[in-house]
C-alpha positions in Angstrom: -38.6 -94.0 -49.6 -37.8 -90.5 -50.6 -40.1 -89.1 -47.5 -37.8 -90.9 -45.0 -34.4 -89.9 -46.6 -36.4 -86.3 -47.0 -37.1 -86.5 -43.2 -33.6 -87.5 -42.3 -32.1 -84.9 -43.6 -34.0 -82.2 -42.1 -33.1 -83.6 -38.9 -29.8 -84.1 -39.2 -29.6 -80.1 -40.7 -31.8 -79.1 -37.3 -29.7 -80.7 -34.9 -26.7 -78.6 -35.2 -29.0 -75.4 -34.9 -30.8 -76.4 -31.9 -27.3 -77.3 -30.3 -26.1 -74.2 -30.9 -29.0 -72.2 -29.5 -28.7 -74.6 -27.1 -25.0 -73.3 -26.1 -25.6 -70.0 -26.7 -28.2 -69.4 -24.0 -26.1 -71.7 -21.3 -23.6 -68.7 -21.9 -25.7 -65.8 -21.9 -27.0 -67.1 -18.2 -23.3 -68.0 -17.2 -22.7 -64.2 -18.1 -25.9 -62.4 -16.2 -24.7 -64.8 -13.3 -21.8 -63.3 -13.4 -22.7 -60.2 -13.7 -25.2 -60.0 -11.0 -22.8 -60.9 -8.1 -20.0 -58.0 -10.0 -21.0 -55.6 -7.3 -21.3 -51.5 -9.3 -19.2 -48.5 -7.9 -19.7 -45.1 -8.6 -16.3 -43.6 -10.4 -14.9 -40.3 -11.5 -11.8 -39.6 -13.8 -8.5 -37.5 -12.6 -8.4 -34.5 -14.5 -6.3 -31.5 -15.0 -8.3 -28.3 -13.7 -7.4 -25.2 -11.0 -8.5 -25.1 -7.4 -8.6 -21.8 -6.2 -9.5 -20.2 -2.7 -10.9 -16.4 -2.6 -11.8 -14.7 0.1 -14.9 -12.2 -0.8 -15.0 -8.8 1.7 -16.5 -5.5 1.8 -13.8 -2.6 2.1 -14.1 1.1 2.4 -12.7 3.7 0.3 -10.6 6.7 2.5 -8.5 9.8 1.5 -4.6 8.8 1.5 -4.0 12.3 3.5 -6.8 14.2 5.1 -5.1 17.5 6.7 -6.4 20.5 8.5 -4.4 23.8 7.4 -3.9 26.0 10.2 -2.3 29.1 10.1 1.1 30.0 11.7 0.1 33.2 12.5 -2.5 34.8 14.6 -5.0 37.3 13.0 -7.8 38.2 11.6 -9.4 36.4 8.3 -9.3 39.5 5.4 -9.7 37.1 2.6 -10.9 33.2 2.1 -10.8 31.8 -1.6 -11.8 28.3 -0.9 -15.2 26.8 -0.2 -16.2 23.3 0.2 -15.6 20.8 -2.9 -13.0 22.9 -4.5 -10.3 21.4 -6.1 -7.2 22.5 -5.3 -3.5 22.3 -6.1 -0.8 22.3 -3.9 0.8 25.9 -3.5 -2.5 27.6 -4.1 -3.6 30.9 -2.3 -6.7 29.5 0.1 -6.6 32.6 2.6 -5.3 35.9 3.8 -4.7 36.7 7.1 -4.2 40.1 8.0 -2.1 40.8 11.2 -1.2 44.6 11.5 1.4 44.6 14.2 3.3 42.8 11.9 4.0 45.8 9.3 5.3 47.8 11.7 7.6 45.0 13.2 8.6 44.3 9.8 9.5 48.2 9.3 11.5 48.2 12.7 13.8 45.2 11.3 14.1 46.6 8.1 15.6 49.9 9.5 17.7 47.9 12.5 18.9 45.7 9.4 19.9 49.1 7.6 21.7 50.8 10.8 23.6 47.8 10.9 24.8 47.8 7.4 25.4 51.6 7.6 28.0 50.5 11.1 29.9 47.9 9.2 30.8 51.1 6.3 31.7 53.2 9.2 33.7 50.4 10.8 35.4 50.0 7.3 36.1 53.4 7.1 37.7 53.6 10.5 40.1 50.6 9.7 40.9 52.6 6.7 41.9 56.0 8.4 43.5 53.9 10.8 45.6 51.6 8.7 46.6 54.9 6.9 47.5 56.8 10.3 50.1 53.9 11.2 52.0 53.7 8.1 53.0 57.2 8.5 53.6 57.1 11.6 55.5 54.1 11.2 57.1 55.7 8.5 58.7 58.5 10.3 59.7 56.5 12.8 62.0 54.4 11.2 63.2 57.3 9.3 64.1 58.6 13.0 65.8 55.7 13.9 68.2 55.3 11.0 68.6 58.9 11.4 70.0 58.2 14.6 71.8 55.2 13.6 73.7 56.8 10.9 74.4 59.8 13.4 74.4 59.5 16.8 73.3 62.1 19.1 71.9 64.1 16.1 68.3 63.3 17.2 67.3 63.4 20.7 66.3 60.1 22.4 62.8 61.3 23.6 61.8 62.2 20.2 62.7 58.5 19.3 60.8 57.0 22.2 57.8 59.3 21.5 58.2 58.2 17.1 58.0 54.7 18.2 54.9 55.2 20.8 52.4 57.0 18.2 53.6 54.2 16.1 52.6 51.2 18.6 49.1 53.2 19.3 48.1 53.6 15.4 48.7 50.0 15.7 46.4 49.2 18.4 44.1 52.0 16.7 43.6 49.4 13.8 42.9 46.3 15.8 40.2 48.5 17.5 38.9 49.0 14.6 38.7 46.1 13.2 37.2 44.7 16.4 34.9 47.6 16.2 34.0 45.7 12.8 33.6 42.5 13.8 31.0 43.6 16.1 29.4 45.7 13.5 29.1 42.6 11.5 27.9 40.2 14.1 24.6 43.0 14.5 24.3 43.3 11.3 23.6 39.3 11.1 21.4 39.2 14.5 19.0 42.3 12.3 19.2 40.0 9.2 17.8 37.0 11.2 15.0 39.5 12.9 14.2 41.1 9.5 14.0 37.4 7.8 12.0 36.5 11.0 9.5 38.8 10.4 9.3 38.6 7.1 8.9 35.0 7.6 5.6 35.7 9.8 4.6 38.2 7.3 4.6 35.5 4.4 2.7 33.4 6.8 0.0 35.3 6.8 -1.2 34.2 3.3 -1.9 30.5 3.7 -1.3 28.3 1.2 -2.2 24.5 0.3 0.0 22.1 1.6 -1.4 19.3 -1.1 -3.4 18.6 -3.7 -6.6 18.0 -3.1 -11.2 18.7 -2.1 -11.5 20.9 0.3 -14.0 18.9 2.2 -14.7 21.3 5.0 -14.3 25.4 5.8 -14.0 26.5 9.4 -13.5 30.5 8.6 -15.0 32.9 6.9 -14.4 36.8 6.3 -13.2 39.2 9.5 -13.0 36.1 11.9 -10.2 35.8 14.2 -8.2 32.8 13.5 -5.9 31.4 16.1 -2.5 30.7 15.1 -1.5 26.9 14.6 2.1 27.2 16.5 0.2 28.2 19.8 -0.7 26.3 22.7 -4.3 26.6 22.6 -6.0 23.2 21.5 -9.7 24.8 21.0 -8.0 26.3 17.6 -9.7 25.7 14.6 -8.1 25.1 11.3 -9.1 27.7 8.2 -10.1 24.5 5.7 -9.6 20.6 5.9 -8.1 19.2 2.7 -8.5 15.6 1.6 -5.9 14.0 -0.9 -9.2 12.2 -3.1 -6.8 11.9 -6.5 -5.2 8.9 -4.4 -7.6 7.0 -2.3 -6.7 3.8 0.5 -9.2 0.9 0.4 -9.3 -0.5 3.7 -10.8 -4.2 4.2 -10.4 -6.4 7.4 -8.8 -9.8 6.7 -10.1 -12.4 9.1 -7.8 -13.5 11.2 -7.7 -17.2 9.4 -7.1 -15.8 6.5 -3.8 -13.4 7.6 -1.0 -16.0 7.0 -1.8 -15.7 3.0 -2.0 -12.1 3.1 1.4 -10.4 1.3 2.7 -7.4 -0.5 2.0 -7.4 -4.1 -1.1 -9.8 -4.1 -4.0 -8.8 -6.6 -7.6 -8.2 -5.2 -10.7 -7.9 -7.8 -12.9 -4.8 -6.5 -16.1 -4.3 -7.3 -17.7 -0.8 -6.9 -21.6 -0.8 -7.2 -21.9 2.7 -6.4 -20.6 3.5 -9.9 -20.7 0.4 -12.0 -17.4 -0.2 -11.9 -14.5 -3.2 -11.7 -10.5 -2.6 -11.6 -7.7 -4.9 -10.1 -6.3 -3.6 -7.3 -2.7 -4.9 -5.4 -2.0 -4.9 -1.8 0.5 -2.4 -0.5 0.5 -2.4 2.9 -0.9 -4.0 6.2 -0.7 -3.6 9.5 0.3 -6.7 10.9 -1.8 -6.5 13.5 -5.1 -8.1 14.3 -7.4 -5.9 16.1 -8.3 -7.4 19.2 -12.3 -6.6 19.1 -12.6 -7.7 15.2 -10.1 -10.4 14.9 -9.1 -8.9 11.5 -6.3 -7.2 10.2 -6.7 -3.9 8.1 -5.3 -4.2 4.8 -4.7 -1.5 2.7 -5.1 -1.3 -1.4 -3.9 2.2 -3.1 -6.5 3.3 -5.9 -5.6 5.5 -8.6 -8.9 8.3 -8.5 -7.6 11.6 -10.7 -10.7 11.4 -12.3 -12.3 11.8 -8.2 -15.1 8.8 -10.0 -14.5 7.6 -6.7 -15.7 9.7 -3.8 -14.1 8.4 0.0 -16.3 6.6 2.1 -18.0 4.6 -0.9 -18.0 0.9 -0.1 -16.7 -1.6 -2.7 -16.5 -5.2 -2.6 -13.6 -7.5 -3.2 -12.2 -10.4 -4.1 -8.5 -12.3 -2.4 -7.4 -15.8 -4.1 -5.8 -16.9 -0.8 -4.2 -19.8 -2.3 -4.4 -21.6 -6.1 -3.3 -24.6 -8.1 -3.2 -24.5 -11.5 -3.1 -27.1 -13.9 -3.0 -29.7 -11.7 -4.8 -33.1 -11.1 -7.6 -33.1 -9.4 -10.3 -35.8 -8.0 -13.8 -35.5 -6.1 -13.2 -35.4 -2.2 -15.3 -37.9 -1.6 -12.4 -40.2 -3.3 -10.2 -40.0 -0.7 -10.1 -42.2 2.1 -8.1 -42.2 5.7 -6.5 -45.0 6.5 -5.2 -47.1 9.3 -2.0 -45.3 9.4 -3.0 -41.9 9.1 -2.0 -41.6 5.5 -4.7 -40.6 2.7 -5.6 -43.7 0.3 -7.7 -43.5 -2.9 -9.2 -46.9 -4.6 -8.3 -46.6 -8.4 -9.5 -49.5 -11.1 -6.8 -50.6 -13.3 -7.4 -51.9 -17.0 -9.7 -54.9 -15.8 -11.6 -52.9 -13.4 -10.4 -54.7 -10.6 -9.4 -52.5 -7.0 -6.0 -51.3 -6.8 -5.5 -49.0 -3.0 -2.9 -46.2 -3.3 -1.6 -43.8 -1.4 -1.8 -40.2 -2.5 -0.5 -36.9 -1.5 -2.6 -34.0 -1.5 -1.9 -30.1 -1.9 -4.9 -27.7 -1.9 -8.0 -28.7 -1.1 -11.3 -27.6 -1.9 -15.2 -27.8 -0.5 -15.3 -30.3 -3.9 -12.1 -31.4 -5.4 -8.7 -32.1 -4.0 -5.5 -31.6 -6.0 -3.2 -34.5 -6.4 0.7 -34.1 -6.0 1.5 -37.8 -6.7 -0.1 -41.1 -6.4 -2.6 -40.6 -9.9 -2.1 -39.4 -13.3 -4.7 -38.0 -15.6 -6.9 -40.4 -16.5 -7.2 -42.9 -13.9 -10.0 -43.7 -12.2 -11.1 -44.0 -8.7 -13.9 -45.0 -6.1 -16.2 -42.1 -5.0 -18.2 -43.2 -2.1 -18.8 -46.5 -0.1 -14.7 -47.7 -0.6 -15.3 -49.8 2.6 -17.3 -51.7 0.3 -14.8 -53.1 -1.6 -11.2 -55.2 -1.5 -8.0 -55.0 -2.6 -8.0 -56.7 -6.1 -11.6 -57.2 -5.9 -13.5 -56.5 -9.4 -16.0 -54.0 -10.1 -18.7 -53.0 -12.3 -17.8 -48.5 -12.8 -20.5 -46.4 -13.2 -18.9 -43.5 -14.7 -20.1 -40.0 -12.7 -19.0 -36.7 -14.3 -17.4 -34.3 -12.1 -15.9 -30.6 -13.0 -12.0 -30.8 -13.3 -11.8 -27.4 -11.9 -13.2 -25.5 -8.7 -13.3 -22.2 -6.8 -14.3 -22.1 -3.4 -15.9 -18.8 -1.8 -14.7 -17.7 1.6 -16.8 -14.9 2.9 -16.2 -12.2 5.3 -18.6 -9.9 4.7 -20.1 -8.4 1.6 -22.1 -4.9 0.7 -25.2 -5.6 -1.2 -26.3 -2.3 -2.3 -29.5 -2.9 -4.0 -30.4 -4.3 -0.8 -29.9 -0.7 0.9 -31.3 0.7 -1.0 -34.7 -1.1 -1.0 -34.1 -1.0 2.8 -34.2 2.5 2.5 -36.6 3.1 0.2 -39.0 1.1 2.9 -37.8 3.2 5.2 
């Protein structure tokens, strides 16, 4: 009796374990059921990042002035200070000419000059004496007159005619001299201007530098004839050629797809290998012009170089962010989609992971990511790859795919590898 009730109530304790084992796997295969016809999509998350666009290009350093001093005289070379790779300042002594003819046109002005001076004092003299002459004789004429006046007949009417003629021609004698003056004057400015002429060619004759700067070639030396820079004769060579190196121009040619982000002001990164060296540069000018045979557009980048590191015609390499967006949100490009209507659509999973389609605009775009100006916020996530797959409202199993919030895309037009010349020489 007490191995039935004892096998009863094992029974009835297993029953409601083996219905709940029972249950539990009807549910689990309910579940992978389920979950086998939930189809899986590939997903990324918005993020904040930057997209950036820079253009990478080889430039070339060049002198800002580069100028070949001629003299403005004629004649022969009696002494040349300079020689190639001097550094110079501007005002300096390079050369000496030596141009005899000019002493003794220099002489001849100097004495014309002094005659002249020496006629204006004999002019002022003159006026004097003359000035002096008529107020006596004007003097004695009057006298004669009321002489007369008070008695008439006393004085005899030619002797009052011939009082008040030697008075009228002392008169006339002092505007002659006084035009005698003016002309003595008017020489003495014509010899000035010949004596400053001369003089002027005389100073000439000791050429000095226009600039700062290298002297980067010498044309002349000692006892050569140099040909002045004032004449007509084209075959003249200059005494030196001076290039401005504490100030150097960077050229590089923009591409021609590239010109429309090109302005005043906008930062480059340069690169010099040549030296081991990196600055920031700014663009300053351009020529707004694109060069028919290239297709580019010189751009220029003024470099500070009083130390001369930099010598002209050393290549450098830059850097140009065309465009950038920075802290903005950004998704994979394979998330976006084009739709019917022309209009770009991304497929974002809400809470439940079900489809939602929206339509987004987009600002700069990269070779990668794609920045967002409204449609998505941080954090939401969308479809990357195969959206024709799936439907509006349709769920979704994600599969989470890390992507880089932030991306900058390399543009080349043209770079200097240096290392590479140089083995390429070095073969040679």
């Amino acid at each position: 009796m007490r191995k039935q009730t004892s096998l009863t109530l094992a029974i009835g304790l297993a029953f409601p374990v083996v219905t709940s084992l029972v249950a539990c796997h009807t549910a689990n295969s309910k579940s992978e059921a389920r979950a086998a016809t939930v189809p899986s999509a590939r997903v990324a998350v918005a993020q904040r990042g930057d997209i950036a666009r820079v253009l990478t290009l080889a430039g070339q350093f060049q002198p800002y002035q580069v100028v070949d001093v001629h003299p403005k005289v004629s004649g022969y070379m009696k002494r040349i200070n300079v020689d190639i790779g001097d550094i110079v300042h501007q005002g300096e002594t390079l050369a000496v000419l030596e141009v005899p003819e000019l002493k003794a046109q220099l002489e001849q002005s100097g004495f014309q000059l002094k005659q002249s001076q020496e006629e204006i004092a004999r002019s002022q003299q003159e006026i004097k004496r003359a000035e002096a002459l008529n107020s006596a004789l004007h003097a004695e004429s009057q006298r004669l007159q009321q002489a007369a006046a008070t008695r008439p007949g006393l004085i005899a009417q030619q002797e009052l005619d011939d009082a008040q003629a030697k008075d009228l021609s002392s008169q006339a004698q002092i505007d002659s001299a006084k035009s005698a003056m003016a002309a003595a004057q008017q020489h003495a400015e014509a010899a000035r201007a010949e004596n400053e002429r001369v003089q002027a060619l005389e100073d000439y004759t000791t050429v000095t530098a226009p600039i700062a700067g290298v002297v980067i070639w010498r044309y002349a030396d000692t006892g050569a004839l140099i040909q002045g820079g004032t004449t007509s004769n084209d075959q003249a060579l200059p005494i030196v050629r001076l290039s401005q190196s504490s100030l150097l121009r960077l050229r590089v040619p923009v591409p021609e797809s590239d010109v429309q982000y090109v302005h005043d002001g906008d930062l480059l990164q340069v690169r010099v290998d040549a030296i081991n060296r990196s600055f920031a540069g700014k663009i300053v000018r351009f020529t707004r012009n694109v060069n028919f045979e290239t297709r580019t557009m010189e751009t220029e980048v003024d470099v500070e170089n009083k130390d001369l590191s930099i010598s002209p015609g050393m290549y450098a390499n830059t850097a140009l962010e065309l465009a950038s967006a920075r802290n903005v949100v950004t998704i994979p490009v394979e998330a976006l989609v084009l739709n019917a209507h022309n209009q770009r659509t991304v497929y974002v999973l809400d809470d439940s992971n079900r489809v939602q389609i929206r339509a987004v605009k987009i600002g700069l775009q990269g070779s990668k990511l794609a920045q967002i100006t409204s449609g998505l916020n941080p954090g939401d996530r969308v479809v990357i790859g195969g959206q024709e797959k799936y439907q509006e409202g349709e769920e979704v199993s994600p599969l989470l795919t890390p992507e880089p919030p932030s991306e900058t895309v390399q543009e080349s037009g043209g770079m200097i590898d240096m290392k590479s010349e140089a083995n390429d020489g070095g073969r040679q």
